[in-house]
N, CA and C of each residue as an Amber inpcrd file, in Angstrom:
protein
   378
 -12.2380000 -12.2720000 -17.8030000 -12.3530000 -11.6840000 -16.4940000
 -13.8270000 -11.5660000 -16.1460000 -14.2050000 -11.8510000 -15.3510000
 -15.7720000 -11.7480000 -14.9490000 -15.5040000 -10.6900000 -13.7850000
 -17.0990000 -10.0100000 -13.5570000 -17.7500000  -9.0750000 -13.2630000
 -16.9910000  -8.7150000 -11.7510000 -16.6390000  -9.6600000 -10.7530000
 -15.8660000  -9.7430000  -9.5580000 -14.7240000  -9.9990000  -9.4770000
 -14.1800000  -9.9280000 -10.9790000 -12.2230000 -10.3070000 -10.2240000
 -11.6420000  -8.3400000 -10.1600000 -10.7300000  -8.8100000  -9.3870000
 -10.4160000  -7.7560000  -8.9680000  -9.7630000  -7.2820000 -10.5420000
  -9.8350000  -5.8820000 -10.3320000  -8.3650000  -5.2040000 -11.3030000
  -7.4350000  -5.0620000 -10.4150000  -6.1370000  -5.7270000 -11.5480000
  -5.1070000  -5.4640000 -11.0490000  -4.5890000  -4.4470000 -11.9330000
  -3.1160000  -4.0660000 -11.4390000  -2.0410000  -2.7190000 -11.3110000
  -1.1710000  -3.5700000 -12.2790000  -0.9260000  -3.7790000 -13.4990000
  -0.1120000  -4.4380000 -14.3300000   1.2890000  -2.8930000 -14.9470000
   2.2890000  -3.1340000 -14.1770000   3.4700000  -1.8920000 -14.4290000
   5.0980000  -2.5430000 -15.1640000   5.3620000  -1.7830000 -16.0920000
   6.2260000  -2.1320000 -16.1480000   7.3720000  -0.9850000 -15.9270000
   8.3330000  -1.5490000 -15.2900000   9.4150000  -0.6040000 -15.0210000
  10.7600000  -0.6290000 -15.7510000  10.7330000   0.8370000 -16.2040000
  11.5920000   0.7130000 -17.3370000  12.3910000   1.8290000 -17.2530000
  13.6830000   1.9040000 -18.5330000  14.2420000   3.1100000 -18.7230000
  14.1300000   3.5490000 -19.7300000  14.5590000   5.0270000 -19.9280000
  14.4770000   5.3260000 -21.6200000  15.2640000   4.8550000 -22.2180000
  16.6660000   4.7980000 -21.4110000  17.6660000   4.5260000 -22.3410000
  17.6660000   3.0430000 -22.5080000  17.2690000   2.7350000 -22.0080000
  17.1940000   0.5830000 -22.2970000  16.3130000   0.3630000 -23.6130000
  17.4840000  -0.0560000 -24.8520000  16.6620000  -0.5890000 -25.8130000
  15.7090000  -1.9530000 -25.4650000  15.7580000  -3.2350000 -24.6970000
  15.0030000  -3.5390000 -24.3160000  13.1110000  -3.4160000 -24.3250000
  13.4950000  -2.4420000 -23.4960000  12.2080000  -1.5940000 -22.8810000
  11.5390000  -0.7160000 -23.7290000  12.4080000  -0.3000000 -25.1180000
  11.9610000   0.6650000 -25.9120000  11.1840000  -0.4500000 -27.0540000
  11.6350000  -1.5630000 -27.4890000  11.7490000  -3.0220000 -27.6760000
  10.1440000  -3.3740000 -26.9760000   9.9150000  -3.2710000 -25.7090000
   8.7360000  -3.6570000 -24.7250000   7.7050000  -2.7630000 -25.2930000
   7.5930000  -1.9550000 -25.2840000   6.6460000  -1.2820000 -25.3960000
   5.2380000  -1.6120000 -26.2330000   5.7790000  -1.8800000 -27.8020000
   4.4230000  -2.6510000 -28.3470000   3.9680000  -3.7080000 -27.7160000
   4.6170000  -4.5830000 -27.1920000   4.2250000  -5.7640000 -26.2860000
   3.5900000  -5.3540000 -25.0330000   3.8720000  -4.3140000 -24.3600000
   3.1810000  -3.7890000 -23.1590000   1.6980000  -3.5650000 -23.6770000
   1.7300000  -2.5150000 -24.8460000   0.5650000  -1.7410000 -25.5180000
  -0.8870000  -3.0830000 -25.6880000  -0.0370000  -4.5450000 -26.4760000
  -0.5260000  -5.3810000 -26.9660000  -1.3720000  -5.9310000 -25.7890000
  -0.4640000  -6.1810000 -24.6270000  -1.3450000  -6.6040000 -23.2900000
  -2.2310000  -6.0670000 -22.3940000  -2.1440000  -4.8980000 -23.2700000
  -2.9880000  -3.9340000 -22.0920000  -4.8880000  -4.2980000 -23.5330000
  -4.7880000  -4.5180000 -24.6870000  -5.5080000  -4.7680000 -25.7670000
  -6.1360000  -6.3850000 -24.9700000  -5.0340000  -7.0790000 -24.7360000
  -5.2290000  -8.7740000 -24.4450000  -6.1750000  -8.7000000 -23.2560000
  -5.6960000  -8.0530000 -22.3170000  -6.5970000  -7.8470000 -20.8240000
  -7.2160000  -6.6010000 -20.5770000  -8.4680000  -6.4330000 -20.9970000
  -9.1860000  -5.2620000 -20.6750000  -9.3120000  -5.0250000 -19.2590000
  -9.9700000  -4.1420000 -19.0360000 -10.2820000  -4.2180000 -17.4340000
  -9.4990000  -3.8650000 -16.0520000  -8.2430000  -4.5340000 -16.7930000
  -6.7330000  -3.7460000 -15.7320000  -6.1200000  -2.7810000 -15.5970000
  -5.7540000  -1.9790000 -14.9560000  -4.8640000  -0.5910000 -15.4850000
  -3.6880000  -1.1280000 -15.4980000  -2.9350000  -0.3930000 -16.7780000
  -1.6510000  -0.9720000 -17.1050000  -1.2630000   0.5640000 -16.6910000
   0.1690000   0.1570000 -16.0340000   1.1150000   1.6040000 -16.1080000
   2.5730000   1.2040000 -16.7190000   3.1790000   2.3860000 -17.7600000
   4.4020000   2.0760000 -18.1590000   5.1140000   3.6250000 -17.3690000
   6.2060000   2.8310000 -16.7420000   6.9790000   3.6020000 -15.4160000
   8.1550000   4.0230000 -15.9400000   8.4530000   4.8720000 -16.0330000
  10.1660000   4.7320000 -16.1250000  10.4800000   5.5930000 -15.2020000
  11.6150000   4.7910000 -14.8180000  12.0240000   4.5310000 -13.2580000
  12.9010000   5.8220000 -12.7160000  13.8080000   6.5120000 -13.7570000
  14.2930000   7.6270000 -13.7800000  13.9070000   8.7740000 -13.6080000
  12.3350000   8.7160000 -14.4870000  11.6900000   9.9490000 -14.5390000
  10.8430000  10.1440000 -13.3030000  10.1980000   9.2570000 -12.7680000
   9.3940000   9.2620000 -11.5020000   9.9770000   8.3830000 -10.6450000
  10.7260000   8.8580000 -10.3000000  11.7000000   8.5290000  -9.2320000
  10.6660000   8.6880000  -8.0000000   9.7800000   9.3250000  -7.7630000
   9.1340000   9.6920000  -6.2930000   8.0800000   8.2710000  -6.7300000
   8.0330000   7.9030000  -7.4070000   6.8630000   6.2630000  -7.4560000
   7.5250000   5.2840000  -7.5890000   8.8160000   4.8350000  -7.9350000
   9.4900000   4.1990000  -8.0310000  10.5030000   3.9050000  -6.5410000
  10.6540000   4.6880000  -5.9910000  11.0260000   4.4290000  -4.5910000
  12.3590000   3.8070000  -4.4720000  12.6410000   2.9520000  -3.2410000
  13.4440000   2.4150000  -3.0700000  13.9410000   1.4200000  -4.4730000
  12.9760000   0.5090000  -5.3980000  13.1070000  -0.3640000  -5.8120000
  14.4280000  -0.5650000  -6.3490000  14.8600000  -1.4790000  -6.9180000
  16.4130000  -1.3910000  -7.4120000  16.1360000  -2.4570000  -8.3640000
  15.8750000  -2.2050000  -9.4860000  16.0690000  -2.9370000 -10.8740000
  17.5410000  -3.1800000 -11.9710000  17.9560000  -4.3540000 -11.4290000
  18.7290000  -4.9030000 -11.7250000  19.2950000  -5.4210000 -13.6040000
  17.5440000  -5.6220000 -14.2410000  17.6410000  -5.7920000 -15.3640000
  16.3430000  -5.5830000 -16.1990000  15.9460000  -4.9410000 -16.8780000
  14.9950000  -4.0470000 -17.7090000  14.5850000  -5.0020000 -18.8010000
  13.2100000  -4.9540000 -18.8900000  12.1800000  -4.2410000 -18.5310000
  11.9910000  -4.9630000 -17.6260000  11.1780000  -4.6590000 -16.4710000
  10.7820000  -5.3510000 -15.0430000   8.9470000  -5.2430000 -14.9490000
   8.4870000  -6.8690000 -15.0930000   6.8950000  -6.7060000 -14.9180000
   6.4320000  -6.5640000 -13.1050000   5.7960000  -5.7520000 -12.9150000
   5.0360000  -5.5800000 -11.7210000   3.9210000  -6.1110000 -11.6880000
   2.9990000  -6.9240000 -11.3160000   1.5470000  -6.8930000 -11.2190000
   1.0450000  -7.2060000  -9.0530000   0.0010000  -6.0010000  -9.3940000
   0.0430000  -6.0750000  -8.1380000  -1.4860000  -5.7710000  -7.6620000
  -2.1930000  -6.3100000  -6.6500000  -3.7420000  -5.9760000  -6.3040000
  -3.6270000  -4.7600000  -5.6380000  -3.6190000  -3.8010000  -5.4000000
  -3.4160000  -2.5910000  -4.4410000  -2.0610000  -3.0300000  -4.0700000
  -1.7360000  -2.8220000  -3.0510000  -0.0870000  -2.7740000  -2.1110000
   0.2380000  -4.4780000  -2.5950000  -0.6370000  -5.1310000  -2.5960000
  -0.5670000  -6.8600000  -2.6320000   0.2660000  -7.1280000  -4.0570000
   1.6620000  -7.2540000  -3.5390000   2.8070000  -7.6440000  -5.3810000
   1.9700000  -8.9840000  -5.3240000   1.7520000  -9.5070000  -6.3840000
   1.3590000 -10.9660000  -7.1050000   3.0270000 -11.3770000  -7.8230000
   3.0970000 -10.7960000  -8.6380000   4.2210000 -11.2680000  -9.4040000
   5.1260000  -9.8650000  -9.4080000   6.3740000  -9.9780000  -9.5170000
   7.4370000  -8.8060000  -9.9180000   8.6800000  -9.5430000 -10.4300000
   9.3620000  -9.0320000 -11.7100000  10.3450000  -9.9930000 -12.2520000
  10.9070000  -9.0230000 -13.6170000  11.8630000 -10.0530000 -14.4450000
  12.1550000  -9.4320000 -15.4410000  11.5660000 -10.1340000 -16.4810000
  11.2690000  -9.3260000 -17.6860000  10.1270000 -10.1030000 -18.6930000
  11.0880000  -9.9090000 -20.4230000  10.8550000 -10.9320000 -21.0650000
  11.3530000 -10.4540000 -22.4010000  10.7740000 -10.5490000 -23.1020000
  11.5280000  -9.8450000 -23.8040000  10.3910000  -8.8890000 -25.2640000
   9.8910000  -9.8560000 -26.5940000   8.7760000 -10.5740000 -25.7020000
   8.4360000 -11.4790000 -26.5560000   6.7090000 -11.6800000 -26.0060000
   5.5100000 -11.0550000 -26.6750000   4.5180000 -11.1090000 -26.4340000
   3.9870000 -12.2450000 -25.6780000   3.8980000 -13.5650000 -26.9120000
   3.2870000 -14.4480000 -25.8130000   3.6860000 -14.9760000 -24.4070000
   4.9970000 -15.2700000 -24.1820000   5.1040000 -15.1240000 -23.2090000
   5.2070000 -14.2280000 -21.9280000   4.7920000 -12.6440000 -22.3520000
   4.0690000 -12.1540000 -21.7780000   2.8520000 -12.0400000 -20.8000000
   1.9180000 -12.4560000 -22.2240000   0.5540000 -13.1240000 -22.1670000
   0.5320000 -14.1460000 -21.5560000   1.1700000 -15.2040000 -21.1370000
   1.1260000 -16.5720000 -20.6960000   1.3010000 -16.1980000 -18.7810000
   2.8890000 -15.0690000 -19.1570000   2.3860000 -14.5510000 -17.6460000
   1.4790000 -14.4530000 -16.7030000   0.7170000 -13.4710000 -17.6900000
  -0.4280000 -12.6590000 -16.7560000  -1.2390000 -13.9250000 -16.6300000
  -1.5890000 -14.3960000 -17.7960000  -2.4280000 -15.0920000 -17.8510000
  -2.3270000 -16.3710000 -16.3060000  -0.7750000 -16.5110000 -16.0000000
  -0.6000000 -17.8280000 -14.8240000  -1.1260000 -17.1370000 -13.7360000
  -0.6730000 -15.6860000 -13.5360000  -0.8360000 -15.1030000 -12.5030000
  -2.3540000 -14.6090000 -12.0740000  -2.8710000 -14.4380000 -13.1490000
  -4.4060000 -14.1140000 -13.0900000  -5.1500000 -15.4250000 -12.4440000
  -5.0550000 -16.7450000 -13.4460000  -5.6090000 -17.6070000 -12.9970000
  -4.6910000 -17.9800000 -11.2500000  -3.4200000 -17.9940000 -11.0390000
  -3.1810000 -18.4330000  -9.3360000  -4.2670000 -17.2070000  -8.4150000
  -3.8650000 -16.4510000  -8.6760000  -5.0810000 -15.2380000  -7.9810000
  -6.2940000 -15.6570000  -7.5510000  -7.1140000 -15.9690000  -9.1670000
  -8.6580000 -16.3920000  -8.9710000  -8.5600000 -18.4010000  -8.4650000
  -7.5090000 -18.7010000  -8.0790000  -7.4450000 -20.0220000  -7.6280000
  -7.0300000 -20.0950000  -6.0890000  -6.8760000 -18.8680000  -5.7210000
  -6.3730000 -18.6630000  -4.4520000  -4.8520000 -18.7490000  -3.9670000
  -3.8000000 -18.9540000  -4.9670000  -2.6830000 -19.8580000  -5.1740000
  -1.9440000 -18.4920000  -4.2900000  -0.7530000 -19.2370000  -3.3900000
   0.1140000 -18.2120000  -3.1230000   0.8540000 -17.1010000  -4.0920000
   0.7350000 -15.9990000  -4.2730000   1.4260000 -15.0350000  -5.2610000
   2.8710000 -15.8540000  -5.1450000   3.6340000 -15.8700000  -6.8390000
   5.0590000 -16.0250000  -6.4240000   5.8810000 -15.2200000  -5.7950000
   5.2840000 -13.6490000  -6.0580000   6.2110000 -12.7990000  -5.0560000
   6.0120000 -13.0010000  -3.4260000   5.8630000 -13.9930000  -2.9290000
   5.4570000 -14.0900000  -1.6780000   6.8970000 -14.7800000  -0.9140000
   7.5330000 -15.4520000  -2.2920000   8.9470000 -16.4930000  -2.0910000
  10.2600000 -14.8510000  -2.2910000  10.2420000 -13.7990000  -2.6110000
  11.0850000 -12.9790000  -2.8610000  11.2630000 -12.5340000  -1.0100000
  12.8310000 -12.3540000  -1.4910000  13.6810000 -11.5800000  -0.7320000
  12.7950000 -10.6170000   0.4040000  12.7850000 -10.4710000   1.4190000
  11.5630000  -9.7220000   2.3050000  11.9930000  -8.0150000   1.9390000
  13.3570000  -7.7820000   1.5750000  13.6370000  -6.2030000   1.6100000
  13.1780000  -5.7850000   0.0630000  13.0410000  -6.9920000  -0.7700000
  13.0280000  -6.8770000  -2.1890000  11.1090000  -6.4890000  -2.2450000
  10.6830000  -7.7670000  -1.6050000   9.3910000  -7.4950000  -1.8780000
   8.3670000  -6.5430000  -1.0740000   9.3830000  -5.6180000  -0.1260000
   8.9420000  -4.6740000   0.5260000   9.0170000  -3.3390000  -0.4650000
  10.2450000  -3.3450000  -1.1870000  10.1850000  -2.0880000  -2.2110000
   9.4860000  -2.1860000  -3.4550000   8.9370000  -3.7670000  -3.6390000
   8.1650000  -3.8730000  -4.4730000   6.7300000  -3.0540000  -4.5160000
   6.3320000  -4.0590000  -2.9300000   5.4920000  -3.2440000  -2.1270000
   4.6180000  -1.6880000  -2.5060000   6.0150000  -1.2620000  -2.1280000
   5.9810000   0.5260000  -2.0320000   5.6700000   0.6910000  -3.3330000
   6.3440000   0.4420000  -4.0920000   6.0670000   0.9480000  -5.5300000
   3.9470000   0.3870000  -6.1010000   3.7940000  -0.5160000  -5.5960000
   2.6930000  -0.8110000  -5.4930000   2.1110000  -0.0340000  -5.1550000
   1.9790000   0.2680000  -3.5750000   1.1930000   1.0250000  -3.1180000
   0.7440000   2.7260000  -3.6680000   1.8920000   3.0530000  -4.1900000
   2.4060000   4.3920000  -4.8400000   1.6390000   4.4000000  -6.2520000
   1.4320000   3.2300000  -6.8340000   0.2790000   3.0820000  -8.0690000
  -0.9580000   3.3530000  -7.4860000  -1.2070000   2.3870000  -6.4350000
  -2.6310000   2.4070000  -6.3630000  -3.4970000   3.5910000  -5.4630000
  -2.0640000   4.6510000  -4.6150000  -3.1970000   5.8670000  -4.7650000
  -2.8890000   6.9040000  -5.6580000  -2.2490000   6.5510000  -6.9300000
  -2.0380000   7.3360000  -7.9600000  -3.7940000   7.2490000  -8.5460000
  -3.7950000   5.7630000  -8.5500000  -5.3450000   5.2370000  -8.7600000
  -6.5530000   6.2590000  -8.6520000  -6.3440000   6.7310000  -7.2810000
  -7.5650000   6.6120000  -6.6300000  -8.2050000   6.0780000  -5.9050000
């Protein structure tokens, strides 16, 4: 990451009760080690229900990455590091390449509650 890329909002949305997600967690921990510089948030979706919003997660764990309100990517991820890492890593480089975010092809009501939940990170931010 050099001195001008933005930080992004890297979230994952989860439950307690989803072994999955309980499963995710060292892999979350690991990527937040892989990419310095980003704020990672681990969400669960139950408990902060007032940041989580409308969204409706269908299948757990769910990666968010987002520039302020701007979703880049939102999806479901499995519990398998590198391809984790390979994620961020596509999404980082389409970003600094100018590339359309893939969340740009989602559902307009989908990537509006994505949205929100975005936005709801980033003045958690500051």
């Amino acid at each position: 990451m050099t001195n001008d890329a933005p930080i992004l909002t890297i979230a994952c949305l989860c439950a307690e009760w989803c072994g999955t997600c309980r499963e995710y967690r060292a892999i979350f921990e690991t990527l937040q080690t892989a990419l310095p510089g980003h704020r990672f948030r681990w969400l669960d979706i139950e408990d902060e229900a007032g940041i989580a919003g409308d969204v409706d997660i269908e299948t757990f764990p769910t990666l968010l990455v987002a520039h302020g309100a701007d979703v880049l990517f939102a999806g479901t991820v499995l519990p398998k590091s590198a391809d984790s890492l390979r994620l961020l890593q596509s999404v980082l480089e389409g970003r600094a390449a100018g590339d359309a975010a893939p969340a740009s092809r989602m559902p307009a009501g989908e990537r509006e509650a994505f949205e929100g939940v975005a936005a709801a990170l980033a003045r958690e931010a500051g």
